[in-house]
C-alpha positions as CSV (number, residue, x, y, z in Angstrom):
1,X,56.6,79.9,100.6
2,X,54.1,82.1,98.7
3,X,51.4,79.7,98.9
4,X,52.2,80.6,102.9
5,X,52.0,84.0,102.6
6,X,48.9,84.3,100.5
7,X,46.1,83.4,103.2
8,X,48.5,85.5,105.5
9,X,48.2,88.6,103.6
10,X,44.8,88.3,103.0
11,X,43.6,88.0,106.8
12,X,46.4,90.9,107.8
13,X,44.4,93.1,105.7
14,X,40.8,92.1,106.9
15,X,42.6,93.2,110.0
16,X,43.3,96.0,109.1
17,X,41.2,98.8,109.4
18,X,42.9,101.5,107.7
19,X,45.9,99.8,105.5
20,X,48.7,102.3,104.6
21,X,49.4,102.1,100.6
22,X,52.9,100.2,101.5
23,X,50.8,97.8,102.9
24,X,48.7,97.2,99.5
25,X,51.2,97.2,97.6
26,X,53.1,94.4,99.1
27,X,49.8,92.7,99.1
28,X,49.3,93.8,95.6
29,X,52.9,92.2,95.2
30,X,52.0,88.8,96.4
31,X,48.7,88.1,94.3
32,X,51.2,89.0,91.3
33,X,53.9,86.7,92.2
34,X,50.8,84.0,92.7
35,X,49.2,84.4,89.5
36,X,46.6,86.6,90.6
37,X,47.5,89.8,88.0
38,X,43.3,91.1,88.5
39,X,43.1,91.4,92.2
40,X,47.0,92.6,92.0
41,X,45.8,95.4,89.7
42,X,42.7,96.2,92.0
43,X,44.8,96.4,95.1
44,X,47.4,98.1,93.2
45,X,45.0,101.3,92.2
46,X,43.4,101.4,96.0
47,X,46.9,102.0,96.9
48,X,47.3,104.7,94.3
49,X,44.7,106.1,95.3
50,X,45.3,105.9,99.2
51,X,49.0,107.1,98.5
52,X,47.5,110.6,96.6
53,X,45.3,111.2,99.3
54,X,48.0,111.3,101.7
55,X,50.3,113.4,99.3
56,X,53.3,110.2,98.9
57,X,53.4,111.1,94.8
58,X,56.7,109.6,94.9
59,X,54.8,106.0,96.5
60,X,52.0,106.6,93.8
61,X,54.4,106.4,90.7
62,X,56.4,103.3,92.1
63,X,53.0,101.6,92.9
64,X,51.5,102.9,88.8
65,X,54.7,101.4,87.5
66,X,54.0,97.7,89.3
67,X,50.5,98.1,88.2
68,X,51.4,98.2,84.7
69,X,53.0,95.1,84.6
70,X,50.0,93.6,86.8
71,X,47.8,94.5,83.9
72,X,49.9,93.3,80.9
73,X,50.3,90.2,83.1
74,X,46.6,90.0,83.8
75,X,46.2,90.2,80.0
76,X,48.3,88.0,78.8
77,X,48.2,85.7,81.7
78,X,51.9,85.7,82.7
79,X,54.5,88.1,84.5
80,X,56.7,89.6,82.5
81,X,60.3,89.2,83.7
């Protein structure tokens, strides 16, 4: 069902114009749960970012705490449960 979702995900945000940080991270969420900790990480900090700019600071520390484990994932190449 991932495997479904992936190409999915990936052409809702290339429609997307202006993707909300909730957005990202769920997207963030399903390169993660498909092995893809890098891109996870990546589309984990544009979120941050996004989710500063708009003031959700409360959205921003959820989203920093996924993207730890994205990046000890991405460097030890698993997810840790």
């Amino acid at each position: 069902m991932i495997s479904l979702r992936m190409p999915n995900a990936e052409r809702v945000r290339e429609l997307l114009r202006h993707p909300n940080p909730r957005q990202l991270g769920r997207l963030a969420e399903i390169y993660a749960q498909t092995g893809r900790f890098e891109e996870a990480a990546n589309v984990a900090r544009e979120a941050i970012a996004l989710a500063q700019s708009t003031g959700a600071e409360q959205q921003a520390d959820e989203l920093r705490r996924r993207l730890k484990d994205y990046e000890n994932a991405a460097s030890t190449g698993s997810a840790n449960d």
